[in-house]
C-alpha positions in Angstrom: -2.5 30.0 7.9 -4.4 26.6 7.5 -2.3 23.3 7.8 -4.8 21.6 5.1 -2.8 18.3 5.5 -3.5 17.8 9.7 -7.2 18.8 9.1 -7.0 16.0 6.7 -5.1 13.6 8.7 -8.1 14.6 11.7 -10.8 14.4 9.3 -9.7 10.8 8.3 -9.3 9.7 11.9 -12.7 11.0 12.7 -14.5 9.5 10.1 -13.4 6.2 10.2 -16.7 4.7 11.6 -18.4 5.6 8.9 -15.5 3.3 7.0 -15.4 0.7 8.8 -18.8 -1.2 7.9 -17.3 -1.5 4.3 -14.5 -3.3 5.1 -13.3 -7.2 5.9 -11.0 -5.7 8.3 -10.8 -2.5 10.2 -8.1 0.2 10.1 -4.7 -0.9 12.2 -4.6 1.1 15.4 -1.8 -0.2 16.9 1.1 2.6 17.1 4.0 1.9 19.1 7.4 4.5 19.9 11.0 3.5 18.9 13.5 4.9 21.2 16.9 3.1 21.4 18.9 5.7 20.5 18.3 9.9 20.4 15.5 9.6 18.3 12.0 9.1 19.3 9.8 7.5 16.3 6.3 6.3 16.1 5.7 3.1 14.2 2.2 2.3 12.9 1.4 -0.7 11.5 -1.0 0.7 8.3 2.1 1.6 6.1 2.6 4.7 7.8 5.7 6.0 9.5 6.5 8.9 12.1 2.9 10.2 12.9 -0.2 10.2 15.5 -2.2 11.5 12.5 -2.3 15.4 13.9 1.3 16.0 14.7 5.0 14.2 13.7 7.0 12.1 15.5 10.4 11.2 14.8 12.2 13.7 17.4 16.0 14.2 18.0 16.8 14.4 21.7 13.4 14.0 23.1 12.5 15.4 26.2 10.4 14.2 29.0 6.5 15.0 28.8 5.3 17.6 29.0 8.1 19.8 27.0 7.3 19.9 23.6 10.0 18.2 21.2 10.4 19.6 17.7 9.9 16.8 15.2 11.6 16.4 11.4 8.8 14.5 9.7 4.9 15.4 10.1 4.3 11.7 8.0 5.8 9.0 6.0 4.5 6.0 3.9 4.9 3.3 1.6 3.1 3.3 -1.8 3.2 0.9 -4.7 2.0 1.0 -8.2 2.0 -1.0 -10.7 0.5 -2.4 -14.4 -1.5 -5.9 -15.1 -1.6 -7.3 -18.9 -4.5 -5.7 -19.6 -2.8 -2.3 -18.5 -5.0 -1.9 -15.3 -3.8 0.2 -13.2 -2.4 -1.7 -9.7 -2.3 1.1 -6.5 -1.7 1.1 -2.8 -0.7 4.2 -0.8 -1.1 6.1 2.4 -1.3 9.7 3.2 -3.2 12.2 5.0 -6.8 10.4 4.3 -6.2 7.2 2.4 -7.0 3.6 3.7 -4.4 1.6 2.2 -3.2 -1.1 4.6 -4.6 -3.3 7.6 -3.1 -5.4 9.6 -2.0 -9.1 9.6 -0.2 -11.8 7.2 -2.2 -13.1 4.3 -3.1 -16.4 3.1 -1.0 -17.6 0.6 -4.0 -17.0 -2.0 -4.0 -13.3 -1.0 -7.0 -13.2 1.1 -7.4 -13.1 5.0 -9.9 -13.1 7.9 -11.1 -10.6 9.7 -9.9 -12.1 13.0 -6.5 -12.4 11.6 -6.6 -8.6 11.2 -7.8 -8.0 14.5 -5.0 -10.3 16.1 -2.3 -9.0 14.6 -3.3 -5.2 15.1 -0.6 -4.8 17.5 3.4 -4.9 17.1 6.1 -6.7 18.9 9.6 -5.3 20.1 12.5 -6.4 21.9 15.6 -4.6 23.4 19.3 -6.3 22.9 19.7 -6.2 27.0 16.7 -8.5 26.9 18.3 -10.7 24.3 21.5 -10.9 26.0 19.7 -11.6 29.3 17.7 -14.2 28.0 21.0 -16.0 26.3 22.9 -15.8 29.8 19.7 -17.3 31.4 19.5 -19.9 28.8 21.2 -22.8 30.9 18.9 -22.4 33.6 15.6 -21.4 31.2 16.4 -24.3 29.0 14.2 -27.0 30.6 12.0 -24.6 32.3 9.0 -23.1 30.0 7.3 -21.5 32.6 9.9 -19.7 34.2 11.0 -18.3 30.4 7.8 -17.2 29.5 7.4 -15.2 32.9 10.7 -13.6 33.0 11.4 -13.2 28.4 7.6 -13.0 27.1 8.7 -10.7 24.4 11.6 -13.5 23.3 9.3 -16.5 23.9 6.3 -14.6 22.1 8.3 -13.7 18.9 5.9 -14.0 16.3 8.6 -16.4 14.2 8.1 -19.2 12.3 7.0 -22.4 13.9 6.7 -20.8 17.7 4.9 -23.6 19.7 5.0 -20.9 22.9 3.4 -18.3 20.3 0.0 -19.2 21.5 0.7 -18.7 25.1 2.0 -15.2 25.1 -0.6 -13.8 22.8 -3.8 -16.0 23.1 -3.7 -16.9 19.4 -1.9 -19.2 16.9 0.5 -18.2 14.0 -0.7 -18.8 10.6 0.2 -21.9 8.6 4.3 -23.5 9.3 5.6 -22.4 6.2 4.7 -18.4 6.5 8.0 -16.8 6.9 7.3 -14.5 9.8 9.2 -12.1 11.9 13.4 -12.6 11.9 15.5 -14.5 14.4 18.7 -16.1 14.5 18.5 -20.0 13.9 20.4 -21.8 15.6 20.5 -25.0 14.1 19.1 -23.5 10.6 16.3 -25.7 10.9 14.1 -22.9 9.9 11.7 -23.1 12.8 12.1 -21.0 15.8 12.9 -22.5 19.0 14.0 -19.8 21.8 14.7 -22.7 24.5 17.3 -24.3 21.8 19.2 -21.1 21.3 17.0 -19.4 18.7 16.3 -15.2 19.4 15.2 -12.4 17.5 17.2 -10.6 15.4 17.2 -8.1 12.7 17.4 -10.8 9.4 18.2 -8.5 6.1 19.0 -9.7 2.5 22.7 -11.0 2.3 23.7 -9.3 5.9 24.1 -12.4 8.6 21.7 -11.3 11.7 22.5 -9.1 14.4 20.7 -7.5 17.6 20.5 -4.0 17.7 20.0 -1.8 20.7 16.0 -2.1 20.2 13.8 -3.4 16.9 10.2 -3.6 16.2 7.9 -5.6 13.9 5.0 -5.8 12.6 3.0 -6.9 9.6 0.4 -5.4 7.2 -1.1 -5.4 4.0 -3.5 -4.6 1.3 -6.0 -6.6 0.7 -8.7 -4.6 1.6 -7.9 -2.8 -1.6 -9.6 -3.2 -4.5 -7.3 -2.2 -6.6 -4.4 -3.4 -4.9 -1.7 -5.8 -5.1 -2.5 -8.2 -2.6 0.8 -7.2 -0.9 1.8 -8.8 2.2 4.5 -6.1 4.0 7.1 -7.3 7.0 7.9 -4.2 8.8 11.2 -3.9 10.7 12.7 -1.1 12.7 15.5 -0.6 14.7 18.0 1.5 16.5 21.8 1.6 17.6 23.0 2.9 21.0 26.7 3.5 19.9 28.4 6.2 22.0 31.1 6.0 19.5 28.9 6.0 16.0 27.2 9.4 16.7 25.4 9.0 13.5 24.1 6.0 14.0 22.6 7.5 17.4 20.8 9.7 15.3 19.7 7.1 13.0 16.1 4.6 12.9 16.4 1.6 10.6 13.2 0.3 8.5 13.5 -3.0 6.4 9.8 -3.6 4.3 10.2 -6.7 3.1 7.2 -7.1 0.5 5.4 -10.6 -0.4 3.5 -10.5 -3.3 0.6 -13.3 -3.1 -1.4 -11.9 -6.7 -1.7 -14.1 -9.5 -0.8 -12.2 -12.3 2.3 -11.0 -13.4 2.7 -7.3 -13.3 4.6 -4.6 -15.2 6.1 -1.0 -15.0 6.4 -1.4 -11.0 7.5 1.6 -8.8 7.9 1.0 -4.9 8.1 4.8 -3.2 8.2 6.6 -0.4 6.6 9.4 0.5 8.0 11.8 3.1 6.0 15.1 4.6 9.2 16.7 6.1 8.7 19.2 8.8 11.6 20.7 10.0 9.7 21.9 13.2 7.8 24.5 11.5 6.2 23.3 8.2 6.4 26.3 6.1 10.0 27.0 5.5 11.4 24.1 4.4 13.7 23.2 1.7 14.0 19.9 -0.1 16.8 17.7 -2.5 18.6 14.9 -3.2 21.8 13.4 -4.1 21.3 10.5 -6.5 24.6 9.5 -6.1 23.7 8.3 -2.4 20.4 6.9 -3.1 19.5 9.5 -0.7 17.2 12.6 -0.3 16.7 15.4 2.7 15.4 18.4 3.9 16.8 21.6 5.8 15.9 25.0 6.6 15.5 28.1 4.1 17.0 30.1 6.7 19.4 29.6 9.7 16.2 29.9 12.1 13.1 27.3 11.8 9.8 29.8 12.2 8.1 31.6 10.4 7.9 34.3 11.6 11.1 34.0 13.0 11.1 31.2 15.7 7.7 30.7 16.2 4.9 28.8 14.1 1.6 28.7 13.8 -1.2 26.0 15.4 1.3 25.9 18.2 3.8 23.8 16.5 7.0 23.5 18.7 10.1 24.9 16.2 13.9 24.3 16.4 14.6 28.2 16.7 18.0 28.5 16.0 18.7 25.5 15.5 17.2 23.3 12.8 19.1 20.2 11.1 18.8 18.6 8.3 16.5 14.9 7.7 17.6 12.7 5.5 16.3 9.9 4.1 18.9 7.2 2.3 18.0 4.2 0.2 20.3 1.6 1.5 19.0 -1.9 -0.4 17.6 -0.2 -3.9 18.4 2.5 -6.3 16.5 5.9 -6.2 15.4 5.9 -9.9 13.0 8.8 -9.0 12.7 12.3 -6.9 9.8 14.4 -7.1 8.0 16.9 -4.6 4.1 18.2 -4.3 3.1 21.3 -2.8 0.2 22.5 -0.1 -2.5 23.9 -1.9 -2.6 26.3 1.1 0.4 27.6 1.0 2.2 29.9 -1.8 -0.3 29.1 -4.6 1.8 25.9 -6.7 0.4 25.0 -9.6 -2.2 22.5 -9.6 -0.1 20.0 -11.9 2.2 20.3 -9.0 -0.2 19.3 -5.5 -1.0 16.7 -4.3 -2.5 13.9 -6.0 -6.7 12.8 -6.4 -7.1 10.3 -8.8 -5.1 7.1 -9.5 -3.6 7.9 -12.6 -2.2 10.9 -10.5 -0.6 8.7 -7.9 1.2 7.0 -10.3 2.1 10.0 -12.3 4.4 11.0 -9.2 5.7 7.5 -9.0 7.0 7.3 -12.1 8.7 10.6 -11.5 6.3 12.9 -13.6 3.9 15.7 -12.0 0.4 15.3 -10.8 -0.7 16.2 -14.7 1.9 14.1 -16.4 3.6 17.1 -17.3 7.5 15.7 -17.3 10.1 16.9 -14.5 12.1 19.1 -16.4 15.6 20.5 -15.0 16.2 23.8 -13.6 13.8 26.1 -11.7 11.0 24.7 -10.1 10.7 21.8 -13.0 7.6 22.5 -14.0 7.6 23.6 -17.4 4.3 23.2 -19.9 7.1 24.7 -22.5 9.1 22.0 -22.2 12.5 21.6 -21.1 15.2 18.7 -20.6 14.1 15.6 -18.8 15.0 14.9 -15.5 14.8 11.9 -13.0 15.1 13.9 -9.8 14.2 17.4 -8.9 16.9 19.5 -7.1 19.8 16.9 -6.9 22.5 19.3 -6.5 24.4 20.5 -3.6 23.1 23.5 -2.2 26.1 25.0 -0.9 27.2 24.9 -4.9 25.5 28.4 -6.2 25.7 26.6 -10.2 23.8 23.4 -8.9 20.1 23.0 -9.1 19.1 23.5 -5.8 15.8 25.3 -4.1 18.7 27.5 -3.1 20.2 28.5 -6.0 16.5 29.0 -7.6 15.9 31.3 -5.0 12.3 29.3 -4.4 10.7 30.1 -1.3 10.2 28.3 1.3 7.2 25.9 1.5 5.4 22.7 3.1 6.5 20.2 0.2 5.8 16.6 0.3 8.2 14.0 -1.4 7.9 10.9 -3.3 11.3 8.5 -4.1 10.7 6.1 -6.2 12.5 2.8 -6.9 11.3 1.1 -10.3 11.0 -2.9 -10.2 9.6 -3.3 -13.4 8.2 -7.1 -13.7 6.7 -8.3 -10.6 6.0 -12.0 -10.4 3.8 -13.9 -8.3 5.4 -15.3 -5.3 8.5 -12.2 -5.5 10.1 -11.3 -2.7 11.1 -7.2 -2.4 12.7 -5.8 0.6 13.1 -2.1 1.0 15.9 -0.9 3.6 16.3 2.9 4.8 18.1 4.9 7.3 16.1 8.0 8.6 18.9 10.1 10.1 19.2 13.5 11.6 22.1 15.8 10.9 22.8 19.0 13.8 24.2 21.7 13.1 24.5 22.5 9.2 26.3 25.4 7.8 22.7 27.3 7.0 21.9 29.0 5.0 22.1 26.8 2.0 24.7 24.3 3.8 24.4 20.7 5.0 27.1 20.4 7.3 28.3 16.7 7.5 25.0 15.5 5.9 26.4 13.7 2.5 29.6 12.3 4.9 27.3 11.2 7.0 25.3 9.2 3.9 28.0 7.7 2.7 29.1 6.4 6.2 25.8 4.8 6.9 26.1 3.2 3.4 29.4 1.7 4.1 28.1 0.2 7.0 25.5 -1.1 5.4 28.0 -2.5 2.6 30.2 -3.9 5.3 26.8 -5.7 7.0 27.2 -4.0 10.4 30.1 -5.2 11.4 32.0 -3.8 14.6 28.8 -1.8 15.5 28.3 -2.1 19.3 25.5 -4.4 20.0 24.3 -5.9 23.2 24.4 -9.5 21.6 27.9 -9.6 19.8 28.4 -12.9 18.9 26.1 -15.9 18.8 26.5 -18.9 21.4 28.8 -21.3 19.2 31.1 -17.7 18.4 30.6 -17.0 22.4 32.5 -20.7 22.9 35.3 -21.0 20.3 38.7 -20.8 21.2 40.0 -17.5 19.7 43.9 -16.4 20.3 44.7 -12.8 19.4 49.1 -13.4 20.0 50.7 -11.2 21.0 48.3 -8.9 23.2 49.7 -6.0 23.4 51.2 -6.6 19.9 54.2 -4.1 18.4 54.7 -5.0 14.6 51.8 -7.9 13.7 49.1 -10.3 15.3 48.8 -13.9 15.1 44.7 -14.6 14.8 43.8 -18.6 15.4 40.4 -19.1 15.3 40.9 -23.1 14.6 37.9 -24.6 12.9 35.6 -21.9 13.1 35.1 -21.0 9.2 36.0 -17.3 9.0 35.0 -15.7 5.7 36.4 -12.0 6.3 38.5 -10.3 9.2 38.3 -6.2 10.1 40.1 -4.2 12.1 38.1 -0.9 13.9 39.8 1.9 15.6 38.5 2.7 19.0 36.1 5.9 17.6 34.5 3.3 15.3 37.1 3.6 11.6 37.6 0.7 9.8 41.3 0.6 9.2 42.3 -2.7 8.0 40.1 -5.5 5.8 41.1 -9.1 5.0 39.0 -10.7 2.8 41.0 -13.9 1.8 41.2 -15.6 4.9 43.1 -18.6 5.6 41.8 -21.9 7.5 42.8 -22.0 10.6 45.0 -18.8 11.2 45.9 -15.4 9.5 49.1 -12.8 10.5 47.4 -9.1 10.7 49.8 -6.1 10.1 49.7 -3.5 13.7 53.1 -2.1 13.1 51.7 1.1 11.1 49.0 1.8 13.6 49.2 4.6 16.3 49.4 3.2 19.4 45.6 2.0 21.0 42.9 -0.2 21.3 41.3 -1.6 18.5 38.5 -4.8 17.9 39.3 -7.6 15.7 36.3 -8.2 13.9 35.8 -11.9 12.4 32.6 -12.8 10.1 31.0 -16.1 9.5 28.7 -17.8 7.9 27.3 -18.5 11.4 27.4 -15.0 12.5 30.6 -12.6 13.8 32.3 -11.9 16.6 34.6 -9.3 18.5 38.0 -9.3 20.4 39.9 -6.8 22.1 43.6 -6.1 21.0 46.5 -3.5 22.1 48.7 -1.6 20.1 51.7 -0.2 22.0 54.6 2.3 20.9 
């Protein structure tokens, strides 16, 4: 059967010459893979996630080219929507077809140039070995330009506020000083980025102090070649953990939007959503749901092997035979106030209230958690009712291995290519707010199928108390800033029996945890003394654990023994 969305997705891509003339600034092109960890992900720069535009790309375990790698998300994007005073309706999105975003920071009016879109068509990564290498270099880089932008162009390049070596890496200047640009760590919080006084780039989210992961990405779009747009600037982030002893954080790719709105009118009844095509290998048995408790939502297999017919799929695509895992999708930094899904036309006959969405009114129908139509989301069945029915904010949010929860499971639905849209509702926008939208994208092996998840909601709620707990003790190739890397820190005794002296003198410690060598968190103290602090070891099993102590400057790690 016809894949209606790829013909799409190739139709858009082929007929993007006859778009550009219309526009100020051409479509983004720049698309760039993420692969710190076991997962392979393509990041685009147009608000679109995990795609070439003809086949998916966010694959667990990737193998070399050419063995085809079974991918758990054909597409994802960002969409936005929106009321002004006058009730106008305010829209930006991205599928299959739609032009939504280009490339480059705006002006602080909204607007931009068309070279300015053409410059920043392109997006900038660095690995944590690099960062480290650079910070060991430093003494000798220091007072050496040349030699640091030869041997760190990625570090000296960083597109961060106030870069004077900017220019020399890229052949063009940043916009105006004040533009907050891509994150780093700032040394002397001056607020201007300096790599040869101990500044670097590091992953910067709301109320967690910064850290370098295994590898990160940025970029930066928006919408202003939209009409009837926001005039949303967008900050993208991604990253990726190498931790041998986090498994599901090797399974894991960060994104942090952080949205800049640069309109001039104040706007009302605001959704922020994303919109996920899962394919779980092959597109036409999937299942969907969501657990609202998590902020999170996922998709897994009707049956315990991905094909149809059995392992195999049509147009060629590569499957995860017999063993297909579940995708998830968790909203770390906002609520998920809204869960719907949209059917392909070409597959199974939905409903057409139920498809995907045409008109702008029907864009933000699904936003706001009602079907294409306006029809409500009703509980149980498929929730599509024209009877009526009881409200509902999210369609299947129960557990399918329950057989009384709403689940595609317990409906007995068949299996399908669904899209999904969660939605987080802002309400009032203001000119000059500042959003940010954080996610995990994370792959579970190995459910109980059929109708299982396996260690998928665990898993959740593990990445969201790392989240909570701002990162701390996950391996990182930068682990503790320079002024951390030089204070005098005494862990007495080491090996310890019953309890630990800490002293960590002058160094202003706002919180102290103790990890277990496979990663647990097994002691927290969050009142901590000046100077020094006594930490409890006499209950623990005998081992090696990492004192983890948190500033306001950053953190750092040290080593201590248990013996019995």
């Amino acid at each position: 059967m016809k894949n209606e969305k790829r013909i799409l997705a190739g139709l858009f891509a082929c007929l993007l010459a006859f778009v550009l003339p219309a526009q100020p600034c051409t479509p983004s092109n720049s698309q760039i893979n993420l692969e710190g960890n076991t997962i392979r992900a393509r990041i685009l720069n147009n608000g679109r996630l995990f795609t070439d535009l003809s086949k998916g790309w966010f694959q667990p375990n990737p193998q070399p080219a050419p063995i085809p790698n079974p991918s758990t998300i054909f597409m994802a994007g960002l969409w936005m929507g929106g009321l002004d005073f006058g009730g106008n309706l305010k829209l930006t999105y991205v599928d299959y077809g739609s032009y939504g975003y280009t490339s480059g920071p705006l002006n602080n009016d909204g607007t931009i140039e068309t070279n300015t879109c053409f410059n920043w068509d392109r997006h900038f990564r660095v690995r944590g070995d690099q960062v480290a290498g650079f910070l060991a270099a430093l003494p000798d880089l220091a007072n050496n330009p040349a030699a640091a932008l030869a041997q760190y162009p990625g570090i000296m390049g960083w597109p961060a506020t106030g870069n004077t070596y900017f220019n020399d890496v890229w052949g063009y200047d940043l916009p105006f000083s004040a533009q907050i640009l891509a994150p780093f760590f700032d040394k002397n919080s001056d607020g201007t980025y300096n790599p040869l006084a101990g500044d670097y780039p590091a992953v910067l989210i709301q109320n967690v102090p910064p850290f370098v992961p295994a590898e990160m990405v940025w970029s930066v779009f928006n919408d202003a070649n939209n009409p009837q747009g926001f005039r949303m600037e967008v900050q993208q982030t991604a990253w990726a953990f190498d931790c041998p002893d986090e498994p599901v954080l090797n399974r894991t790719v960060f994104t942090a939007h952080k949205m800049l709105y640069k309109g001039n009118e104040q706007l009302d009844s605001t959704f922020i959503g994303l919109w996920v095509d899962f394919d779980l290998g092959c597109y036409s048995d999937d299942y969907i749901g969501c657990a609202p408790g998590l902020d999170a939502f996922y998709a897994y297999n009707q049956d315990v092997v991905d094909g149809n017919p059995g392992a195999f799929c049509d147009l060629g695509i590569t499957t995860f035979a017999d063993h297909p895992p579940v995708q998830s999708v968790t909203l770390l930094s906002q609520s998920l106030d809204k869960f719907i899904s949209m059917g392909n036309v070409s597959l199974g006959n939905p409903p057409a209230g139920t498809i995907d969405p045409v008109t702008k009114a029907e864009y933000y129908n699904y936003l706001t958690g009602s079907w294409r139509d306006g029809t409500p989301l009703t509980a149980g069945g498929t929730g599509y009712n024209l009877s009526g029915g009881t409200p509902a904010n999210y369609i299947f949010p129960g557990d399918p291995g329950d057989p009384n929860a709403w689940t595609m499971c317990s409906a007995g639905i068949l299996g399908g290519d669904r899209r999904v849209l969660a939605s987080h509702k802002t309400g009032v926008l203001y000119p000059g707010q500042i959003g940010e939208l954080v996610v995990a994208w994370t792959v579970h092996p190995d459910p109980d199928l059929p109708c299982g998840l396996g260690t998928t909601f665990d898993d959740i709620s593990d990445l969201k108390n790392l989240y909570e707990d701002h990162f701390a003790g996950v391996c990182s190739a930068v682990t503790s800033i320079p002024e951390l890397l030089a204070a005098e820190i005494r862990i007495s005794p080491n090996p310890a029996t019953g309890a630990v002296t800490i002293d960590y003198g002058d160094l202003p410690v706002q919180a102290i945890r103790l990890f277990a060598a496979d990663g647990r968190l097994v002691q927290i103290l969050q009142q901590v003394p000046a100077g020094r602090t006594l930490m409890e070891t006499g209950n623990l099993p005998a081992g090696v654990y990492t004192v983890h102590l948190l500033t306001d400057r950053g953190s750092l790690s040290r080593k201590v023994s248990v013996l019995r």
